[in-house]
TIPASE-811508 format. One record per residue (C-alpha): x, y negated, z negated; residue in one letter; residue number from 0. Coordinates in steps of 0.1 Angstrom, whole numbers, plus 5000, padded with zeros to 4 digits. Each point is the difference from the previous one (the first is absolute). Layout:
BEGIN
- east,north,up,residuo,num
- X,Y,Z,a,NUM
...
end
This chain:
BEGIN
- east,north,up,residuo,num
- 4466,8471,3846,x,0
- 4966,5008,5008,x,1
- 4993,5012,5034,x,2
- 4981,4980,5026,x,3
- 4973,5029,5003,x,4
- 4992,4993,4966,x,5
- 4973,4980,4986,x,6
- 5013,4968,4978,x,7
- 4972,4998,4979,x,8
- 5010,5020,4966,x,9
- 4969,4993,4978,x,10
- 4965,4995,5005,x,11
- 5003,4968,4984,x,12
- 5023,4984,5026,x,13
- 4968,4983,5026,x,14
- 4984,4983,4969,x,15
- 5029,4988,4992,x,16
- 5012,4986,5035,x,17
- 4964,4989,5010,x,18
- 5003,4976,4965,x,19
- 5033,4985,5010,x,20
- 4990,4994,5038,x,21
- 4962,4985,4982,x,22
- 5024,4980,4976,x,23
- 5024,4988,5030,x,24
- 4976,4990,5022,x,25
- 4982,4978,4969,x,26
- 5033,4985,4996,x,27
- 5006,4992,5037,x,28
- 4971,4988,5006,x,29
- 4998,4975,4975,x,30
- 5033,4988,5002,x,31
- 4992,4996,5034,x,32
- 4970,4980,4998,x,33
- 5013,4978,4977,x,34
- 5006,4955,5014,x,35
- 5035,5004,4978,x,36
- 5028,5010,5011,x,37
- 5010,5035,4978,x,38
- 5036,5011,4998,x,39
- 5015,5027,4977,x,40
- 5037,5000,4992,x,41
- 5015,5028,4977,x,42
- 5024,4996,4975,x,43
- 5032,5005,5029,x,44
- 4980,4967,5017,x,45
- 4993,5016,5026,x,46
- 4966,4996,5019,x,47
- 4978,5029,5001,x,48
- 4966,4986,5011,x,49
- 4984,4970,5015,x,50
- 4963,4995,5010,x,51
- 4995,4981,5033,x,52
- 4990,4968,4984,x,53
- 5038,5002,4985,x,54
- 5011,5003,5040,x,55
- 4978,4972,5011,x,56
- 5013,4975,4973,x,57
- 5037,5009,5002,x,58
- 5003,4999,5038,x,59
- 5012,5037,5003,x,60
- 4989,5032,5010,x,61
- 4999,5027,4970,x,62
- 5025,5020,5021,x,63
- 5027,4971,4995,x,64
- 4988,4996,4958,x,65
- 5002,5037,4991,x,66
- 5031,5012,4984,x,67
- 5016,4967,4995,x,68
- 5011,4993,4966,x,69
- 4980,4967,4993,x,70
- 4978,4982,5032,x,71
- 5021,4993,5024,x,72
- 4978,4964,5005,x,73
- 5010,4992,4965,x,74
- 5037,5001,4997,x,75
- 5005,4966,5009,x,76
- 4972,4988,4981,x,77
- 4996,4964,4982,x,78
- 4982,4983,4971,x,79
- 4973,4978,5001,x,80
- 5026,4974,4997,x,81
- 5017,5015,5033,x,82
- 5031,5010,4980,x,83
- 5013,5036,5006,x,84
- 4981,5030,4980,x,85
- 5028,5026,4987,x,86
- 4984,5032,5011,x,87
- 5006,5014,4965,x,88
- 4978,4974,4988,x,89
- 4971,5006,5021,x,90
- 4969,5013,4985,x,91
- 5002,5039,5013,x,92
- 5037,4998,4985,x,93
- 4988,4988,4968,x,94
- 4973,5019,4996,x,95
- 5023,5029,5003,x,96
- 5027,4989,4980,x,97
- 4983,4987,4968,x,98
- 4963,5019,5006,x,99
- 4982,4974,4997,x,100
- 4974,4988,5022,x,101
- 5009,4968,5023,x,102
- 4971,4978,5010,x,103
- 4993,4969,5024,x,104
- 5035,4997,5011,x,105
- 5006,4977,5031,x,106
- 5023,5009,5027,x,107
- 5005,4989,5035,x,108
- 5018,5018,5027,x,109
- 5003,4998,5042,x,110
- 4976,5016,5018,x,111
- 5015,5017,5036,x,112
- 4985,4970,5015,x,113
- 5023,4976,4983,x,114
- 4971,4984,4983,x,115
- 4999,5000,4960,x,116
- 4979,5024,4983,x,117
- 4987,4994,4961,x,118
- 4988,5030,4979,x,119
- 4987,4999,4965,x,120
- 5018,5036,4986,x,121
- 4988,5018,4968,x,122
- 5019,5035,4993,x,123
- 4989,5026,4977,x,124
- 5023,5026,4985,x,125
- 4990,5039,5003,x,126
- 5012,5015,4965,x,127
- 4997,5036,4992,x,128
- 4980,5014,4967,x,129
- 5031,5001,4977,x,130
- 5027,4983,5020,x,131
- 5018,4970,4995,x,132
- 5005,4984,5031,x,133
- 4981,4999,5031,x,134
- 4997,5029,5029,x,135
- 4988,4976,5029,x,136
- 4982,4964,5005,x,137
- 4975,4988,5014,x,138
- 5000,4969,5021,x,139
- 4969,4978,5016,x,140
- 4999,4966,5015,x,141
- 4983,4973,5014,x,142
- 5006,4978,5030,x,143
- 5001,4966,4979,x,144
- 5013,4979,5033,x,145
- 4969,4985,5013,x,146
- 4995,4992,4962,x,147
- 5035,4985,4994,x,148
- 4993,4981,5030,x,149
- 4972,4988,4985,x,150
- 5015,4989,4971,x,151
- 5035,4987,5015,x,152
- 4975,4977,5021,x,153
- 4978,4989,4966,x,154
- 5028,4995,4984,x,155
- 5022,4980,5029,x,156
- 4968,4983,5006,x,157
- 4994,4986,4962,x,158
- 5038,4993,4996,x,159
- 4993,4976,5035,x,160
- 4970,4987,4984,x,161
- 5020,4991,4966,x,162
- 5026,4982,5019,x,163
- 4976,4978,5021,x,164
- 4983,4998,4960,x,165
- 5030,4986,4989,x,166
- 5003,4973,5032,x,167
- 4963,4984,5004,x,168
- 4981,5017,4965,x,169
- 4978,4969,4997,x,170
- 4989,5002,5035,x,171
- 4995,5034,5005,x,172
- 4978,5009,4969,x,173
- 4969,5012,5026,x,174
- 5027,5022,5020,x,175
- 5012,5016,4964,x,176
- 4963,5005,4993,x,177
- 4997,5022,5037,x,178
- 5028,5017,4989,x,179
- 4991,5015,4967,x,180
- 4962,5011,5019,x,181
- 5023,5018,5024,x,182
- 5019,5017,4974,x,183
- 4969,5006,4979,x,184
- 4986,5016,5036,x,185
- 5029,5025,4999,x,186
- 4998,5009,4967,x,187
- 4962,5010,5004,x,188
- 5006,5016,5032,x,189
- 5028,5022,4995,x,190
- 4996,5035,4998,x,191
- 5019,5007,4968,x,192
- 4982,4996,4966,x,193
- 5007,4964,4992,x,194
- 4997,4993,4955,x,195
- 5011,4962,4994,x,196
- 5004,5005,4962,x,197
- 5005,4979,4971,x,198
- 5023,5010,4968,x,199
- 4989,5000,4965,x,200
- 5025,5000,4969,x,201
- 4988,5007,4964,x,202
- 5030,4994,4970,x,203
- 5021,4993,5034,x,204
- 5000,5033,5018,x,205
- 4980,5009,5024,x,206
- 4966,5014,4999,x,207
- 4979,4998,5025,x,208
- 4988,4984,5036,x,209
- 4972,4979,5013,x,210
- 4987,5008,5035,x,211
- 5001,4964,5018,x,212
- 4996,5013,5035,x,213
- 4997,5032,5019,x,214
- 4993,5005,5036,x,215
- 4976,5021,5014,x,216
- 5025,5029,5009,x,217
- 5009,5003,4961,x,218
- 4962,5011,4993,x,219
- 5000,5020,5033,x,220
- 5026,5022,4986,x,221
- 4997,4996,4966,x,222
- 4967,5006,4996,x,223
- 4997,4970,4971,x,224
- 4975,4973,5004,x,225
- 4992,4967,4986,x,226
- 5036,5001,4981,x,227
- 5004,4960,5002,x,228
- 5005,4982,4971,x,229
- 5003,5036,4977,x,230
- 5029,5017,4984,x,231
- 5018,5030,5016,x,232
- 4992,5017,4966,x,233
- 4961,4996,5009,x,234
- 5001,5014,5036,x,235
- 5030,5021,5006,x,236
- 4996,5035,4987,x,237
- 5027,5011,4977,x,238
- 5016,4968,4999,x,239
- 5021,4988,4966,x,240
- 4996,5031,4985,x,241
- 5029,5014,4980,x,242
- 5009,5023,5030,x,243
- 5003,4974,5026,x,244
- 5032,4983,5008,x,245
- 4987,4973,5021,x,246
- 5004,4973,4973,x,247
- 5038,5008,5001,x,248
- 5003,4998,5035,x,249
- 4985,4967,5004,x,250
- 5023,4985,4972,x,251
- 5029,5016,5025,x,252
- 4987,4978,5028,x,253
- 4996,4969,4973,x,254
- 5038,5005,4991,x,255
- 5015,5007,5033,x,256
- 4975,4982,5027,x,257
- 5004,5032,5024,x,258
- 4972,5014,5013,x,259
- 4990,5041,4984,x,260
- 4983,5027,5011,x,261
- 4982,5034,4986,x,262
- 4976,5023,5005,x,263
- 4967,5007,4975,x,264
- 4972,5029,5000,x,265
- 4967,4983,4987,x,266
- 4983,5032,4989,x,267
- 4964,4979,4995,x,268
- 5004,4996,5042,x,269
- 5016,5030,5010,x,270
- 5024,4978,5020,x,271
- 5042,4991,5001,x,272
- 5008,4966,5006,x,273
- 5034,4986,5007,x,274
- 5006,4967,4984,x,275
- 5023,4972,5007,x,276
- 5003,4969,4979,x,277
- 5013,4968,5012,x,278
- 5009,4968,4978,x,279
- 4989,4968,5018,x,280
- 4999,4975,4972,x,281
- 5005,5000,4964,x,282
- 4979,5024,4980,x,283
- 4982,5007,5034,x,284
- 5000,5033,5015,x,285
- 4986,5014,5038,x,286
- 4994,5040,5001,x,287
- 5000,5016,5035,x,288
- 4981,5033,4988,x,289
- 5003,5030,5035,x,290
- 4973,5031,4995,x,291
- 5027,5032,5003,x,292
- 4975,5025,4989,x,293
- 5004,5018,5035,x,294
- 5036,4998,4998,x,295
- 5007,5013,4968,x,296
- 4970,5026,5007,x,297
- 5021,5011,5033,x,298
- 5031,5003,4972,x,299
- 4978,5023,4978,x,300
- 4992,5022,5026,x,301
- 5037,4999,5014,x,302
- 5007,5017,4961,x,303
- 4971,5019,4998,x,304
- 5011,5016,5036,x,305
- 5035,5005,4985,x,306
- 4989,5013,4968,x,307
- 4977,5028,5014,x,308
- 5031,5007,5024,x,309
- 5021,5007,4970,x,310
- 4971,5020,4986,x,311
- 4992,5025,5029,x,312
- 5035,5002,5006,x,313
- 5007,5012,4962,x,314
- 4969,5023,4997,x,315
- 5016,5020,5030,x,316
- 5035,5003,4992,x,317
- 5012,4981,5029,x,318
- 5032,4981,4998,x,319
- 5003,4969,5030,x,320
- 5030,4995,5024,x,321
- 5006,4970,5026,x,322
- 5025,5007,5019,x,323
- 5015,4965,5022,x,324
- 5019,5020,5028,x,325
- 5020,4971,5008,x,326
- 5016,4992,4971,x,327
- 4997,5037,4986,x,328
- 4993,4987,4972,x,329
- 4963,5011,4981,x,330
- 4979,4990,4970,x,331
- 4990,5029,4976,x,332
- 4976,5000,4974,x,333
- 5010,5012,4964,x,334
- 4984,5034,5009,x,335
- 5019,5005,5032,x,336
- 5033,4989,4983,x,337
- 4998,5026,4969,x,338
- 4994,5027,5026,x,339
- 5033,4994,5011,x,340
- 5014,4989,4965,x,341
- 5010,4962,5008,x,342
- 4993,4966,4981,x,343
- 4974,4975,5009,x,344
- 5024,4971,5004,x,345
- 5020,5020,5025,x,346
- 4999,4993,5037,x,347
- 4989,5031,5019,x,348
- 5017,5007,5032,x,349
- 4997,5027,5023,x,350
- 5029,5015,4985,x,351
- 4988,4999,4971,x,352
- 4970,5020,5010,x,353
- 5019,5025,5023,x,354
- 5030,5008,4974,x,355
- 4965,5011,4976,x,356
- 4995,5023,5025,x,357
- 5009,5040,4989,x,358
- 5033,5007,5023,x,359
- 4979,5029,5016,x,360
- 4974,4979,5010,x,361
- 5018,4969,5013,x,362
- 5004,5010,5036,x,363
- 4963,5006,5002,x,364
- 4984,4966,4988,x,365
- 5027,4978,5020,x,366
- 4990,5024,5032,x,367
- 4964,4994,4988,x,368
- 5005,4956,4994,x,369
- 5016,4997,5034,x,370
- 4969,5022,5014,x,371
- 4978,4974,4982,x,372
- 5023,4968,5013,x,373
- 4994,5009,5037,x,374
- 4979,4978,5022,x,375
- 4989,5028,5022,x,376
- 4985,5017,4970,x,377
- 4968,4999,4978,x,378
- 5024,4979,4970,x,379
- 4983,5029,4973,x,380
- 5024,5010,4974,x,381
- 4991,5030,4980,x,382
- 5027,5017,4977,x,383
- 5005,5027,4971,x,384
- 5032,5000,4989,x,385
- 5019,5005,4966,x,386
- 5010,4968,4980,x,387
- 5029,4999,4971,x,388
- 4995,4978,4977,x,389
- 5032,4977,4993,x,390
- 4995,4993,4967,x,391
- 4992,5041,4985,x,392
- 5010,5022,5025,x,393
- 4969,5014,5006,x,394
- 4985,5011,5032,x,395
- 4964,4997,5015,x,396
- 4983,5006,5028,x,397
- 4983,4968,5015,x,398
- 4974,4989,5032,x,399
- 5002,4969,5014,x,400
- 4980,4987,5026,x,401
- 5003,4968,5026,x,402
- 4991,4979,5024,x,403
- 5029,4980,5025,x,404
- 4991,4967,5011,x,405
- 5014,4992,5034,x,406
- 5008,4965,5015,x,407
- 5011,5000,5035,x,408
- 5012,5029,5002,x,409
- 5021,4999,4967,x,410
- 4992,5019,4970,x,411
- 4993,4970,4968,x,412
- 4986,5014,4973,x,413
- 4993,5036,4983,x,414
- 4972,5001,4977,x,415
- 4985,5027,4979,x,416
- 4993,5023,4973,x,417
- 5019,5026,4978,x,418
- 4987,5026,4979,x,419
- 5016,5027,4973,x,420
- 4991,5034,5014,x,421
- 5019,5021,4978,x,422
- 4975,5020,4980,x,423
- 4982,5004,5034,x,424
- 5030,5010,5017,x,425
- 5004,5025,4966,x,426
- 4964,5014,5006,x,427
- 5003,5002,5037,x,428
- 5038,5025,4995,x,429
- 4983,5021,4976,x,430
- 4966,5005,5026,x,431
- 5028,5008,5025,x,432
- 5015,5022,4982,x,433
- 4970,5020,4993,x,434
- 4989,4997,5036,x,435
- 5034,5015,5013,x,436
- 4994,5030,4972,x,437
- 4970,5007,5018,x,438
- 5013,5001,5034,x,439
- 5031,5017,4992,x,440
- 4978,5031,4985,x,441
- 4973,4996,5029,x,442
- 5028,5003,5022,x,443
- 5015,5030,4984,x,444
- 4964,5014,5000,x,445
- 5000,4993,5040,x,446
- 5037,5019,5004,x,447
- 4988,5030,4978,x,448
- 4975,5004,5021,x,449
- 5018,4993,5031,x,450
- 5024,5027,4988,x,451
- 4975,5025,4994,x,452
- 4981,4996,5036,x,453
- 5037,5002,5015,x,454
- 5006,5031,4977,x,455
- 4971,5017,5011,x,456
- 5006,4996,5041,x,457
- 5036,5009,4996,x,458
- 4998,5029,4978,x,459
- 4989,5025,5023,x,460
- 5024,4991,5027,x,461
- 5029,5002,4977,x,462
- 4991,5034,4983,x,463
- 5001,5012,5039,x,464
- 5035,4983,5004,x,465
- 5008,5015,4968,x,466
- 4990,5038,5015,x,467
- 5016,4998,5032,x,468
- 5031,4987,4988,x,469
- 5008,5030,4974,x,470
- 4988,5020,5027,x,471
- 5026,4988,5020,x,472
- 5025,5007,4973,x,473
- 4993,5032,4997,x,474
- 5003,5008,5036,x,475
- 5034,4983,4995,x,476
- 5013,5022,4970,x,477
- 4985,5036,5011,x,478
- 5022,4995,5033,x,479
- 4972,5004,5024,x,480
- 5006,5000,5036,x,481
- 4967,4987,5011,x,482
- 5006,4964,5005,x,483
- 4964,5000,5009,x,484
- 4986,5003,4965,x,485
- 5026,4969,4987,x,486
- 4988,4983,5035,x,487
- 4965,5004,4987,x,488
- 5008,4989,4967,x,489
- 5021,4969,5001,x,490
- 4970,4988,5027,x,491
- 4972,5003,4974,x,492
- 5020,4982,4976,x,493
- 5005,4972,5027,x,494
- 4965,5001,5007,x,495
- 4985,4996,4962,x,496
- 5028,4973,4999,x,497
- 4983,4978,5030,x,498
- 4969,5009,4987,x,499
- 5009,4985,4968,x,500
- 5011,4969,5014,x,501
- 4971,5000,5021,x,502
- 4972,5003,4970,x,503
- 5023,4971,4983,x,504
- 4993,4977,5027,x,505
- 4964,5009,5005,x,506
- 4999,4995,4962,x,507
- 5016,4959,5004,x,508
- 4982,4995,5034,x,509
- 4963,5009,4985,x,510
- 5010,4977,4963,x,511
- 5014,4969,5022,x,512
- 4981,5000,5035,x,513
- 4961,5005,4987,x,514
- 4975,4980,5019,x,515
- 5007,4964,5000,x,516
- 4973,4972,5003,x,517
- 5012,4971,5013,x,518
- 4983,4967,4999,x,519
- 5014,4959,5007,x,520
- 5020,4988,4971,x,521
- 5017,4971,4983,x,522
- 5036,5010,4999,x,523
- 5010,4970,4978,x,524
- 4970,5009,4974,x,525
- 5015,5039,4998,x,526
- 5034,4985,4994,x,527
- 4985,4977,4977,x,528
- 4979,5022,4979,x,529
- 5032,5033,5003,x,530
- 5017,4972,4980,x,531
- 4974,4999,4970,x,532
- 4994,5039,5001,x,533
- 5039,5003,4994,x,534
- 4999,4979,4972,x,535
- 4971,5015,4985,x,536
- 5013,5035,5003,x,537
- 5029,4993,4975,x,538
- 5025,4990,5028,x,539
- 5000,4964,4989,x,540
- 5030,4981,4987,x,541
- 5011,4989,5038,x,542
- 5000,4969,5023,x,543
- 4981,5001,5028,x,544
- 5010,4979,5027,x,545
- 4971,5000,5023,x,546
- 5001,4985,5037,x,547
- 4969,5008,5028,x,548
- 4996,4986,5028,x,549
- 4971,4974,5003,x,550
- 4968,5008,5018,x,551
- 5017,5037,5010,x,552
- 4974,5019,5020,x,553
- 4981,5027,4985,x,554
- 5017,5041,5006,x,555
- 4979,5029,5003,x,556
- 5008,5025,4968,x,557
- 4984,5013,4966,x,558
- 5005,4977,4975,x,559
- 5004,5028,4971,x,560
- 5030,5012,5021,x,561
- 5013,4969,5005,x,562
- 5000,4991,4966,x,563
- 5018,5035,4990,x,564
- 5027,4997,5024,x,565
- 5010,4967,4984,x,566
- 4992,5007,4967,x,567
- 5024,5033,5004,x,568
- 5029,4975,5018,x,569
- 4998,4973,4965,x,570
- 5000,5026,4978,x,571
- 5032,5018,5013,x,572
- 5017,4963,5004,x,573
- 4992,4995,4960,x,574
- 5014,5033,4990,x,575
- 5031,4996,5016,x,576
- 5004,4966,4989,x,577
- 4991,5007,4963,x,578
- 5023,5034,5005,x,579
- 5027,4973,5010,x,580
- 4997,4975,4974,x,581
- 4995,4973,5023,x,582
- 4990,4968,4981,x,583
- 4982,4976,5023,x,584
- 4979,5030,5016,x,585
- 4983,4985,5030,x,586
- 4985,5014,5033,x,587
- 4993,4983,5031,x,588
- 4966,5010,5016,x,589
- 5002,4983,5039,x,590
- 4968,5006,5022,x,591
- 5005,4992,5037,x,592
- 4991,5007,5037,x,593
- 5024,5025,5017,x,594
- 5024,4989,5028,x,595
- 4977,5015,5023,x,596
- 4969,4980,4988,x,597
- 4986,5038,5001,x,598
- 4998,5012,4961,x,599
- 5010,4979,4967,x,600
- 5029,5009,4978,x,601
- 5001,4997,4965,x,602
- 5036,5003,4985,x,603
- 5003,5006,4961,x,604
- 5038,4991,4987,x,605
- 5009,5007,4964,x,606
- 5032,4988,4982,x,607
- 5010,5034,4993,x,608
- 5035,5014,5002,x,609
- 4987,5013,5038,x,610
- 5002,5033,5017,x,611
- 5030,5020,5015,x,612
- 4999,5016,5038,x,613
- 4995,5033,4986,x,614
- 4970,4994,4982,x,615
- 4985,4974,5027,x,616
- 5005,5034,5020,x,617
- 4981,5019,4978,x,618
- 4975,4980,4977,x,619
- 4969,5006,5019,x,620
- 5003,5042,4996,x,621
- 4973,5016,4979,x,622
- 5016,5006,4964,x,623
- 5032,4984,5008,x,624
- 5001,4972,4973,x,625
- 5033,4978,4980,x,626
- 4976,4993,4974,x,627
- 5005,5026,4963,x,628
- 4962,4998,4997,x,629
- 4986,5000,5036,x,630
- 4986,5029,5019,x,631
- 5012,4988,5040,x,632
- 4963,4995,5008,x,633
- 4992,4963,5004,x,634
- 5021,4989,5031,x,635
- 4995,5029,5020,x,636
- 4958,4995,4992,x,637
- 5004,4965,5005,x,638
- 5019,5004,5038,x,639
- 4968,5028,5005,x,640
- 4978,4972,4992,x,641
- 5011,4973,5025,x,642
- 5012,5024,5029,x,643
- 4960,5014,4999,x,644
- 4990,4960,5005,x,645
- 5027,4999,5031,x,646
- 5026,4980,4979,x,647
- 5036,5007,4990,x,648
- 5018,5000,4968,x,649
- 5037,4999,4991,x,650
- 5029,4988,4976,x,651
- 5025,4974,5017,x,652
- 5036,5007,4987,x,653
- 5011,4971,5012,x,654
- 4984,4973,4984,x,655
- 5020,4989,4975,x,656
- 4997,5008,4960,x,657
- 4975,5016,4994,x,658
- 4974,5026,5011,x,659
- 4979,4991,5035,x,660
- 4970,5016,5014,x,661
- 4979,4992,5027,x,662
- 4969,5013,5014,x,663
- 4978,4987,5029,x,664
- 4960,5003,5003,x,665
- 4985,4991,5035,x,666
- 4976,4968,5005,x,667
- 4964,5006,5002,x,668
- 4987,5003,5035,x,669
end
């Protein structure tokens, strides 16, 4: 895992790339959003992954209670124009998934909340990768038909009245039959639907062509044609009856089965979609109710456009996707994401799945750092490096992944986010370290030669004097002599040298540790923070750290460089006891808080080392007393020196549990 002091971003590419996906998702949103149809996407598990509001306003329902239901809730009890019952596997979204074929003009009633009937006209559009066979999602928009049906039911219950009463009194009533067809002939000019009243033409019996007998107003409106009465579709429809259009063979499927059809056509000389619906009145007679959906299907291009320049930016940067549903554990992967972890892309991933992917060593890590990321009193950021074995080869690599957790009352929903093959940078970033630990390891021998050498220097003439008066003592003792004043005098310089010895030692650590300090107001979070990234970068990397500092702590009075060495010092002897261990998850816990006595803050610094015995807890802060084979005894006594002269404490806690503790305190600022 990465730490949290860390910055995410690993490439300079990275804010192009997530200002074009929030430019592209905005796009999207907002036209969806603007949009008089309702918009729904299914995927191919049915269930409901977006709906705009115009969706919510026609289907009675909030787009809390639509999301995540496998179909529309509205719809399951759905019926034909007829009012029979419509099989949900034979509505349009379900067809359009199952076969992949587009399903248009389709007629379906349902109750609203208010008990009332509702009637929407539903066309469904499949969402079929480059190269696959069946569809990936589908896309579902609607109109609210009901005032229209009303309409309609009331025409049509109106002329079936007027038939009847035909049928009674026709001889009397031939004015009242005249009033009736000006009223109809009223509605058909007045509607706002593009109205074509056409006639058929046959040539060697199959048909051929149409006559324009009446259009209303509305049909040139949208259409855009003029003046068409009494011509051929052939004259005044662009593109029509060549050998690429179909239209003839749709009409002769109305001719043979009397039920109404519907399709969509582009009419490139307009720049415009229309979606056309033919209805059979009379023998050989035809009515066309032709609907502009330029804006529709242009809202539908941009919806792919958006999706297609997500797959793009998320390609060019090596990013695999996650979405994580927290409730059902269950997640969807992209084919990326899955050969990371070595699975097929017509298996479900769980988390399971995901954790058991996870290198044993690193396992207790990520799920400490996905409960961290699932808790409602946190930020819901997930940032990880961890290693990854692939199931299918075996092979191992290191990976980042990044989130965001989505919280809904409280409860943790859905984790969503990138992930990202690090392993050559992880291979790059060892070998730096390794070459940065090189350097400090012979800098480091450089500073105890020379330590040595100033030690050498104060000691040496004390010790030849010890040296002088003890074999002048000895030979007092073997000649016999009976003046016990001359051994007296002896054995007292040697004592003397000896204290002075110790003396020039201490005067020696005192003038190395306890120089002048300046002292200034300081961020103790930021020194912890940035003691993190220095450890790292000095070739003690490979570990976990498991940072927590105390919000809004008040600022201490030290010198930041000091700061930052007595920490740095404390990390690296936790990583070189734990790589001297062989402990696999290495991890340390960094914890930044105010004192008991609201006087000083306390950081504490815990590895997962194998810990430290009461003999050496006794010991470990003497000058050149050391349990590493390498180490010179230097760094914990110079580190105690360093927060004793800023009126702090330092020391090791045996009783902590595993593990080496240290704590030191550094007082507020004033």
């Amino acid at each position: 895992m990465k730490p949290t002091s860390q910055d995410p971003d690993s490439g300079p590419s990275r804010p192009g790339v997530q200002h074009d996906l929030l430019e592209s998702a905005m796009l999207y949103r907002s036209l969806v959003a603007a949009m008089s149809e309702g918009v729904c996407v299914q995927t191919a598990d049915h269930e409901v992954v977006a709906v705009n509001p115009a969706a919510e306003r026609i289907l009675g329902q909030p787009s809390a209670k639509l999301l995540g239901q496998l179909g529309l809730t509205p719809l399951q009890d759905a019926v034909h124009g007829d009012g029979s019952p419509f099989p949900a596997d034979l509505q349009p979204a379900a067809v359009a998934l199952t076969t992949g074929r587009a399903q248009a003009g389709v007629t379906m009633g349902f109750r609203a909340p208010n008990g009332s009937r509702t009637w929407i006209s539903v066309n469904s559009q499949p969402l079929i990768a480059d190269g696959q066979a069946t569809p990936y999602a589908v896309v579902t928009t609607f109109n609210d038909i009901t005032e229209k049906r009303h309409d309609g039911e009331e025409l049509a219950g109106y002329r079936q009245r007027y038939r009847q009463h035909l049928l009674e009194v026709v001889e009397q009533r031939t004015a009242e039959l005249r009033s009736s067809e000006n009223r109809y002939r009223f509605l058909f000019r007045n509607m706002q639907e593009g109205l074509a009243h056409c006639r058929m033409i046959f040539r060697d019996g199959a048909a051929a062509d149409f006559e324009f007998l009446e259009v209303n107003p509305a049909f040139e409106t949208v259409t855009g044609l003029h003046d068409v009465v009494g011509r051929r579709m052939t004259e005044v429809v662009p593109g029509y009856g060549h050998s690429n259009d179909d239209s003839l063979s749709l009409f002769a499927c109305v001719v043979r089965t009397g039920e109404p059809a519907q399709w969509e056509r582009y009419f490139a000389a307009i720049h415009k979609w229309f979606s056309v619906t033919a209805y059979r009145p009379a023998e050989n007679e035809f009515v066309f109710v032709v609907v502009d959906i330029s804006e529709r299907k242009r809202a539908l291009a941009e919806l792919q456009a958006s999706e297609d320049r997500l797959r793009l930016a998320k390609t060019a940067a090596g990013l695999g996707i996650f979405d994580w549903d927290m409730v059902s554990r269950t997640g969807e992967w992209d084919d990326l994401a899955r050969s990371f972890w070595g699975i097929g892309t017509d298996e479900t991933a769980t988390f399971d799945t995901f954790i058991n992917g996870v290198h044993p060593d690193d396992r207790a890590v990520v799920q400490a750092t996905v409960e961290r990321a699932l808790n409602p009193g946190g930020s819901g950021e997930f940032c990880a490096e961890y290693r990854v074995v692939n199931r299918a080869d075996g092979g191992v690599r290191y990976v980042e992944a990044n989130g965001k957790v989505f919280f809904e009352g409280g409860r943790a929903m859905r984790l969503i986010g990138t992930v990202e093959d690090v392993s050559a940078q992880k291979l790059a970033d060892a070998e730096a370290q390794a070459w940065r630990a090189e350097l400090e390891r012979l800098a480091k021998q450089q500073v105890a030669a020379h330590t040595a050498a100033a030690i050498a220097h104060e000691l040496n003439q004390p010790l030849v004097s010890i040296s002088a008066y003890s074999e002048a003592a000895l030979r007092i003792l073997r000649g016999g002599s009976k003046n016990p004043e001359k051994l007296m005098h002896a054995l007292e310089g040697a004592a003397v040298q000896a204290q002075r010895a110790g003396h020039t030692l201490h005067e020696l650590l005192d003038f190395l540790h306890k120089g002048e300090v300046v002292s200034e107001s300081v961020d103790l979070n930021q020194i912890v923070r940035e003691a993190v990234g220095i450890a790292e970068e000095g070739g003690y990397g490979g570990f976990t750290p498991m940072v927590e500092l105390e919000p809004k702590l008040p600022a201490v009075q030290a010198n930041r460089a000091h700061m930052q060495k007595v920490m740095v010092n404390l990390l690296h002897n936790g990583v070189e006891a734990m790589r001297s261990a062989g402990v696999p998850s290495a991890a340390i816990v960094i914890t930044v808080r105010t004192a008991a006595d609201h006087s000083v803050a306390q950081v504490t610094v815990r590895d997962s080392g194998p810990g430290l015995d009461a003999e050496t807890v006794h010991r470990i802060f003497e000058p050149f007393f050391t349990t590493k084979p390498s180490g010179i005894g230097l760094g914990l006594a110079i580190s105690r020196a360093l927060v004793e002269v800023h009126g702090g404490q330092l020391w090791a806690d045996l009783d902590s549990g595993p593990g080496a503790t240290f704590h030191f305190t550094v007082p507020f600022a004033s």
